[in-house]
Every structure is written in structure tokens, then in C-alpha cells.
N, C-alpha and C positions, 0 to 999 in steps of 0.2 A: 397400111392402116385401113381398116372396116369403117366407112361409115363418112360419106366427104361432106352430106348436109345438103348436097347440090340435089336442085331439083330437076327432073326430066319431062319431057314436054312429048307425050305421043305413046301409044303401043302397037309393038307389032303386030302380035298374035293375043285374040283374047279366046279361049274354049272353056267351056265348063266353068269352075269358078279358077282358072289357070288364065293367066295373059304374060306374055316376055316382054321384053325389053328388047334392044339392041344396043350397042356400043357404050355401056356402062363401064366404070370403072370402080379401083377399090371396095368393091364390094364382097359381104362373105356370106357362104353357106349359112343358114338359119337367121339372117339378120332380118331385122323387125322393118315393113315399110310402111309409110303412110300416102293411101291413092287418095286422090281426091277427085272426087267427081264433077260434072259439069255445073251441077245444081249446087255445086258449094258442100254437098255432103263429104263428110271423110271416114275411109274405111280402113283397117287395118290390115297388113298380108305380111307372108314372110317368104324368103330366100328357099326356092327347092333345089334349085341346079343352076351352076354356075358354069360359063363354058366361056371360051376367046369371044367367042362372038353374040352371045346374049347370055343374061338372067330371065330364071323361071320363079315367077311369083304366084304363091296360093292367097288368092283373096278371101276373107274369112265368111265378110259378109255375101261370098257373092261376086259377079261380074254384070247382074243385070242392071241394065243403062249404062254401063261405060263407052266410054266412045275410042275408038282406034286414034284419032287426030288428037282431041282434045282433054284426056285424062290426064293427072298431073301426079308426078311420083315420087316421093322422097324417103332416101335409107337413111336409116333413124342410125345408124352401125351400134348397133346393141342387140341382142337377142329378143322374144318375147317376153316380158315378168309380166307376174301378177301379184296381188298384194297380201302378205300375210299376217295376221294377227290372231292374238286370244279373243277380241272380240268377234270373231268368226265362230266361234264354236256358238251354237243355240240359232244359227244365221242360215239364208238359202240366197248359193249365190248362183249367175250363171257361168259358163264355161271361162271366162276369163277372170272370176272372181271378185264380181261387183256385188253389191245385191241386189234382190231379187224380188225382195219379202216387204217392202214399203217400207221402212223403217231407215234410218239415218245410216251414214257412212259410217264405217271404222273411225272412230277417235286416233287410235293413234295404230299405226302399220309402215310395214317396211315393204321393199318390192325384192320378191329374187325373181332368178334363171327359171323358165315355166320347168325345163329342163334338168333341174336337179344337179346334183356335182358325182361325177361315177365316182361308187364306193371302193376303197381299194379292197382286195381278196384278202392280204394277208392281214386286214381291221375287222372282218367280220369275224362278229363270236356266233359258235354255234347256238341254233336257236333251240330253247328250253320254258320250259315252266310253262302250266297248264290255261288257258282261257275258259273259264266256263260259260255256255250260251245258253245253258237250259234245257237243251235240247239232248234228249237222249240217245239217241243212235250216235250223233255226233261226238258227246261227250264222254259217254263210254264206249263206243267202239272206233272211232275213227277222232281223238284226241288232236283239237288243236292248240299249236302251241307258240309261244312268245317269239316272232321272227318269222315265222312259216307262210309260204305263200299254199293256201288249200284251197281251188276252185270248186266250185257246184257245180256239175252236168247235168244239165235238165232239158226240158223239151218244150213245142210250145203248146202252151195251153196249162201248163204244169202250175203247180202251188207255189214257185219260187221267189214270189215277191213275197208274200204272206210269210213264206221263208227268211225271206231279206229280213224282211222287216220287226222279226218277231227277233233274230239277232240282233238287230240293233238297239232294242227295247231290253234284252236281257244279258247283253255280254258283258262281263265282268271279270275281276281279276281276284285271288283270294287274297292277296294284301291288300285290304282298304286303304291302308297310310297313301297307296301311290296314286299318281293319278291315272287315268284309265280316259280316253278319248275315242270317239267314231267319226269317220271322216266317210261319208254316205256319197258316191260319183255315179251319175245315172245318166246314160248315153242313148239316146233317142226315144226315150221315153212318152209314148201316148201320155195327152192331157187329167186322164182318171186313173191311171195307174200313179201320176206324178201326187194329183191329191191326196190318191189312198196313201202315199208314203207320207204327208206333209202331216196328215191328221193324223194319223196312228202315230207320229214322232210326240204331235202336239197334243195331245189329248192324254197322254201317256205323262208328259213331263220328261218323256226320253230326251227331247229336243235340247234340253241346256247343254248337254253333253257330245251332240253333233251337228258337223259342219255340212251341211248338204251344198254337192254341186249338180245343178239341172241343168242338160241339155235335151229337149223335148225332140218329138219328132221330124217336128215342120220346121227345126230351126237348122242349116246350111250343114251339110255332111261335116265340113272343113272343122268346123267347131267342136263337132264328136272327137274329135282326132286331139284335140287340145285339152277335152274337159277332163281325162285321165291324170293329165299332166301338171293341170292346176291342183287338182284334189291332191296328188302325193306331194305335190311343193308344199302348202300346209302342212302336210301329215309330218314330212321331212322338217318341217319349222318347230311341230309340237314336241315331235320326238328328243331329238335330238339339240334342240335349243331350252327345251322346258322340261325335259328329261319326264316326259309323258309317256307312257304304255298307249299304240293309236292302232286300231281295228279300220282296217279301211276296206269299203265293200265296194265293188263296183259290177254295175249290173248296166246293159247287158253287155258282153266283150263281145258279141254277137253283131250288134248294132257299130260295134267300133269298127270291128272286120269288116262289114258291107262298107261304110266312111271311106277306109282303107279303099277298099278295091274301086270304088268308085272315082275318090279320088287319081289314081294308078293309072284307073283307064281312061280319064281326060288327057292324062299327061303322054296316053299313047306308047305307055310304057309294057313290054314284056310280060304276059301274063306267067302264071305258074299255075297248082293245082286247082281246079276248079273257077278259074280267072283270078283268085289272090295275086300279088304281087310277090315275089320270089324274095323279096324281102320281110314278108310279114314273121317269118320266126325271130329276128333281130327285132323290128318294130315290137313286138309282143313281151320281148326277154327287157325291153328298154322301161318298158313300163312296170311286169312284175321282177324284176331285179332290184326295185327301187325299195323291197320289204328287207327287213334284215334286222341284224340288231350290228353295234359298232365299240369295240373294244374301248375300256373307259366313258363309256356312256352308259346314262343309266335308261337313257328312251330305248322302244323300240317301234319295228311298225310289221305288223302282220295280215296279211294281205287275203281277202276271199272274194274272187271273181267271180260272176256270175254267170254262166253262159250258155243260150239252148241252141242245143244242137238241132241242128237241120233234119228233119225227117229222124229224128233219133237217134242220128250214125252216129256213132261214138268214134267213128272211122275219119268223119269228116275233117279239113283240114284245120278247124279252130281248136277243138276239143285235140287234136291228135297235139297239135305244136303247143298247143297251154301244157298237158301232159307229161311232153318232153322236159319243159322250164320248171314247172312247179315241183312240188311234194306230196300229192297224193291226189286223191278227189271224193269229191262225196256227188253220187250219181243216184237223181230223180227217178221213181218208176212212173211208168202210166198204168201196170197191170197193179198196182199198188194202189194210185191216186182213187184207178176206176172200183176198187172195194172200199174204197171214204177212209183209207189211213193216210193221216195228217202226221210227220212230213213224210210223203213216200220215200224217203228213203232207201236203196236197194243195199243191203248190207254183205251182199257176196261179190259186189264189186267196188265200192266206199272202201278207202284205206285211206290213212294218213302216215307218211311215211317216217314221221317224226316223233309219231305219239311215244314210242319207249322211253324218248330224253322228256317228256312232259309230266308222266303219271309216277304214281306210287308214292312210296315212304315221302311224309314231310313235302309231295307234290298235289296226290288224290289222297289215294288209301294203300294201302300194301299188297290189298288183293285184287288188286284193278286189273295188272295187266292178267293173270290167272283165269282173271273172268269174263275177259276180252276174249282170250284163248279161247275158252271153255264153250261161248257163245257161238264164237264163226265156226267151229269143228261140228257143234251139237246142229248150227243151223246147216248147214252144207250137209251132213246126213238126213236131215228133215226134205231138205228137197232132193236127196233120192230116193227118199222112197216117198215121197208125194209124186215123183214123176213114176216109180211103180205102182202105186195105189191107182195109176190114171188106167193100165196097163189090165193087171189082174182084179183089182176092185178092193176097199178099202179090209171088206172080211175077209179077205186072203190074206192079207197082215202077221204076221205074227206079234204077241203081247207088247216086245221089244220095238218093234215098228210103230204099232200105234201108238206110245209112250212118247214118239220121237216127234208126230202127228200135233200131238196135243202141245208137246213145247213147241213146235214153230208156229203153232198157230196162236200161243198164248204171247211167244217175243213180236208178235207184229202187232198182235192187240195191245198190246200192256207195255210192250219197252218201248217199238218202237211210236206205236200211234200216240197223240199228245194233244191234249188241246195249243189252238192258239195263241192264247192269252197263259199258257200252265210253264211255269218257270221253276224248273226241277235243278235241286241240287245237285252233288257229285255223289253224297250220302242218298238221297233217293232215289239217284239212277239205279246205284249199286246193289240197293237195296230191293230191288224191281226186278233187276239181274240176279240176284238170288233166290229171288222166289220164281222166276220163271226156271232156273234151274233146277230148282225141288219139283219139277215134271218128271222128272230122271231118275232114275236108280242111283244113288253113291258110286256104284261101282263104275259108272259109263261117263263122274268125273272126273276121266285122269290127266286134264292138264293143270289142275289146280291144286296144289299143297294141300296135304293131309290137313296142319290145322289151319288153314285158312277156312277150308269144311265144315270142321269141329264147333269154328266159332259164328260165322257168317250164315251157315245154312241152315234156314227156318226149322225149327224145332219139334214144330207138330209136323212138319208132311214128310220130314228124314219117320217118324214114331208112327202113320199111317201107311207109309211105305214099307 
């Protein structure tokens, strides 16, 4: 039995926010403890490793002022919960799900597992149907869809909060009847990056509709590692208890990995690539595993990371192991950002792997996926021969070349660049995408259906052409 109540008197070893034990009993892996310190304060920690001869405990707040002799310790034998309720949506809580925003407690809440309950493999249904975010590159070419885990690769310095945020404020589902929820988790978050999200939620009226979790910069690594965890327990409360459709974003997974490894090498633990802990592709899968949708359930929770990559490497060890777990990604430019197209968006490496089960007949439109097609083939020739135009010079061209010219250059202005505040339908993505296609000859459409052509493609530039 976990969890005896008895209290301990003394710590062996205190390092980083880590300090052990010695000769404890019944106690288990992740069990919830409460340190108390000499000043009467009381902090929260939990169970990392358990062995014959001591317990390793991660303090959440901290280890500064503990004393070796006279700290005092008691296993709660329960895991960590935090509190979940409907009055959380429109709410800013911190990492353990209190609040945050001045305003009164939760009226009425239950507490679960921070930890979630593992979904089985053979309940999960495949994930489908289309999320519109307004966003055009995203929405017509890299479709996300109800269940899907789809991170953002970005870099820093990049537009991807103004990104975050502009998702949050626009994401929608084409059934009004259902409910639709955002669950906002933000892991080390500088102080003006946190307001810019608070005001754009509030100023917008987005806010009734998401739960924000803040973990700021200067608040104890330990904490980062748990604010993931609270935010899907909600997400997991809404979903699937309230049978909610729940968008959950978290930004940065970047700030979660540095937590990760920092914490790792207190505990003097085995480094892996780059100092990560050899564990972080499990840690990583624990947290986006937790998107899905679940056989006889009408919720679901669909998941978009957020994460910049280190010096850009798409190679690097965070973006490489998201990669592996997820379903696609949608990747930041900076050669894009630095020409002022808002969202940079890089659309020859952006996929989403799911989009075919999301779009078309009775989804978007019938000729969505067609022009999805039509788009990445038409763009992927644009840049070779912009990378020949660099080469021989743009009048070397033949008619056919510069034709190709003027649609890549009209898909970066016009489909993909966007204002901030501009929340584009499926109908006017599509419709954006057909007219940057009438750059082309007819004949140089050929992954798109004869009459999808006939009906879809602008009338006057097929009759000037």
C-alpha cells in the first residue's frame, strides 16, 4: 500500500530542485509529497525514483532554504491532481490549475490524475473531419483535422505567437450545434509575450471559450514539466466528459525540453543527444498521445505544439522526436518572415498527414483535395525555376517559365500572406486558390478534374488566356 501518512524528519541529499530520502517505506513511483520547510512554509513534490535504499523527490517550488537536518516530509500516497471544471473555460490558471486572473475559485470542481488514464489502441477512432483556423496555407494545404496531433516548426524570433494566437481567436468547427473549446498551455513564457496572449484572448471575446494554463519564465523549471499535463487533464475532462470538440495548443515544447533536461541533469542522470535525457521521446509521446478521439464518444482533443527549433535545425533533437510521434507539421520561414509574408509559412515542407480523412464532399468542398494537388506540383516547379532564373537571369525564361514566376509569386502574396486579424473561410481559401491558379495555362492543370475546371476556374482569366 502507497502512501503510510507518516512523516519524516531529515534529508539526505538536497541538488537542484531534487533532495532524497533514505529508509522510507511503502512508498510509490509518482506519489504526491508535502515538504515543509523550517519557516512553517509548505511545498509540494513528487516521487522520481524509488530504490531499496532511498526515494528521489522533485520539489516543484524549489529546494531554496531547505535544511538537510530539519525539513519535514510526508507521502500524501496519491499521485499529483489538479482541478477540473466548466468554469475553467474563459479562466487563467497557473501550472497546477489554480487561478491566476483575480477573480474567485471554481464554484464547483472535481480533481483528477495530472496524468490522464492511457487510452487503449483498440478505442481509438480514426481521426477525421476538418478544423477550420482561417488560416490559409494551413487550411487548404496542410488540413487539420478532429484527433490529429499537428505541431508548428518555427524559429526564434519568428511570428508564431501572433500565429498561436490568431488560432485561438479563429478556430472553429463547421457544426455550430457542437461545442468547440481551446485549452491555451504556455511553458516559460516571458512576461509580455504572456500579456500579448491575455489581451488578444480578452479584447477579442475569444477568452469565454479558453482555458489558459501559464507557466512564465522565472517560475521553477519543475513546473514546466507539469503545466502540459494539467492543461490535457482538462482538455481530457471537456472532451470526453462534456463530449466537447477541444483545440489544445501548447507553446513552447522547446521551453518544456530545456525543463526536461535540466531537470535530468540534477538528478545526474545519463545524458542522450545533445544532453536530452534518453527518455525524452517516451516523455514527449506521453504528453502528445493524450490527442485522439475514443470509440463511442462524441468529444475529441486535437493537439498543435508549438516549437522553435534551435538555430533552425529541423534536425535538432526536439522537432526530430515531435516528428516521429505526430502527423505532420507546418514549418516557419525566416526567408519568408524577412519579405513581411504573415504567416510565413513554408509550403514545400508543411504537410499534414491526415488531411485526405478531413477534406472534400460534405467535409470542405469536392475540389479541395484537386487543388491542394494542383498548388504543391505548380509551387515546387516555381522554385526551379526561380532557382534557374538566379542562374541564367529572369529573360532567359521561356513564356512557360515566367508564367510559373508570376503564380509563385502571386501563392505567397495572396494565398499564403494574410493579415492578422483576416479570418478566411474554406470558400475563400479555395476561392483564392483558384484564382492564383488562372496564372497557368489549362493545360499545365493536370491534377485536377476536368469539371472541377469547368466550374471553379475564374471565367475571365481561362477567356484572356
Amino acid at each position: 500500500m502507497a502512501g503510510t501518512g507518516l512523516e519524516y524528519k531529515g534529508v539526505s541529499q538536497i541538488y537542484g530542485p531534487i533532495m532524497v530520502i533514505e529508509n522510507v517505506r511503502d512508498v510509490g513511483f509518482d506519489e504526491l509529497v508535502e515538504v515543509k520547510v523550517q519557516s512553517g512554509e509548505t511545498r509540494l513534490g513528487r516521487v522520481t525514483e524509488v530504490t531499496r535504499k532511498a526515494v528521489t523527490i522533485q520539489v516543484f517550488e524549489g529546494t531554496s532554504g531547505l535544511s538537510l537536518s530539519k525539513t519535514r516530509t510526508r507521502f500524501l500516497g496519491k499521485p499529483l491532481e489538479v482541478p477540473v471544471s466548466m468554469e475553467m473555460l474563459g479562466r487563467v490558471m497557473n501550472s497546477f490549475g489554480e487561478p491566476i486572473d483575480g477573480h474567485p475559485r471554481f464554484f464547483s470542481e472535481d480533481r483528477r490524475d495530472i496524468n490522464g488514464f492511457p487510452m487503449n489502441p483498440t478505442a481509438r477512432e480514426y481521426p477525421r473531419d476538418f478544423i477550420q483556423t482561417g488560416i490559409s496555407a494551413i487550411d487548404g494545404l496542410a488540413s487539420l483535422v478532429r484527433g490529429q496531433k499537428l505541431p508548428v516548426f518555427s524559429g526564434p524570433g519568428l511570428s508564431h505567437n501572433a500565429l498561436a494566437a490568431q488560432i485561438v481567436r479563429q478556430a472553429k468547427i463547421r457544426n455550430e450545434s457542437e461545442e468547440f473549446y481551446v485549452v491555451f498551455i504556455a511553458m516559460g513564457l516571458e512576461h509580455d509575450d504572456a500579456a500579448f496572449f491575455r489581451n488578444s484572448f480578452e479584447e477579442t471575446g475569444a477568452i469565454k471559450n479558453v482555458a489558459m494554463f501559464l507557466n512564465l519564465a522565472d517560475d521553477p523549471p519543475v513546473e514546466r514539466i507539469i503545466t502540459p499535463r494539467a492543461g490535457l487533464t482538462l482538455a481530457e475532462y471537456l472532451a470526453f466528459e462534456h463530449d466537447a470538440h477541444v483545440l489544445v495548443l501548447l507553446t513552447d515544447m522547446t521551453n518544456y525540453c530545456e525543463a526536461l533536461r535540466e531537470v535530468s541533469s540534477s538528478m545526474e542522470e545519463v545524458p542522450s543527444r545533445k544532453g536530452y535525457p534518453g527518455y525524452m521521446y517516451s516523455d514527449l509521446a506521453s504528453i502528445y498521445e493524450r490527442a485522439g478521439r475514443i470509440t463511442g464518444k462524441k468529444g475529441s482533443i486535437t493537439q498543435m505544439p508549438i516549437l522553435t527549433m534551435p538555430n533552425d535545425d529541423i534536425t535538432h533533437p526536439i522537432p526530430d522526436l515531435t516528428g516521429y510521434i505526430t502527423e505532420g507539421q507546418i514549418v516557419l520561414s525566416r526567408s519568408l518572415e524577412t519579405q513581411n509574408i504573415y504567416p510565413p509559412i513554408t509550403i514545400t515542407t508543411s504537410l499534414s498527414r491526415l488531411m485526405k480523412d478531413g477534406i472534400g464532399k460534405g467535409r470542405t468542398r469536392e475540389d479541395h483535395a484537386d487543388v491542394a494537388s494542383q498548388l504543391y506540383a505548380a509551387y515546387a516547379q516555381y522554385n526551379a525555376v526561380k532557382s534557374l532564373a538566379t542562374i541564367i537571369g529572369e529573360e532567359g525564361l521561356v513564356s512557360r517559365d515566367k508564367e510559373y514566376l508570376r503564380f509563385g509569386e502571386r501563392l505567397e502574396r495572396a494565398f499564403v500572406n494574410q493579415g492578422r486579424d483576416e479570418n478566411r473561410s474554406i470558400e475563400q481559401t479555395l476561392s483564392i486558390a483558384w484564382d492564383t491558379l488562372a496564372q497557368l495555362p489549362d493545360e499545365e492543370l493536370t491534377r485536377i478534374h476536368p469539371q472541377y475546371i469547368q466550374q471553379y476556374l475564374p471565367k475571365i482569366a481561362s477567356e484572356v488566356k
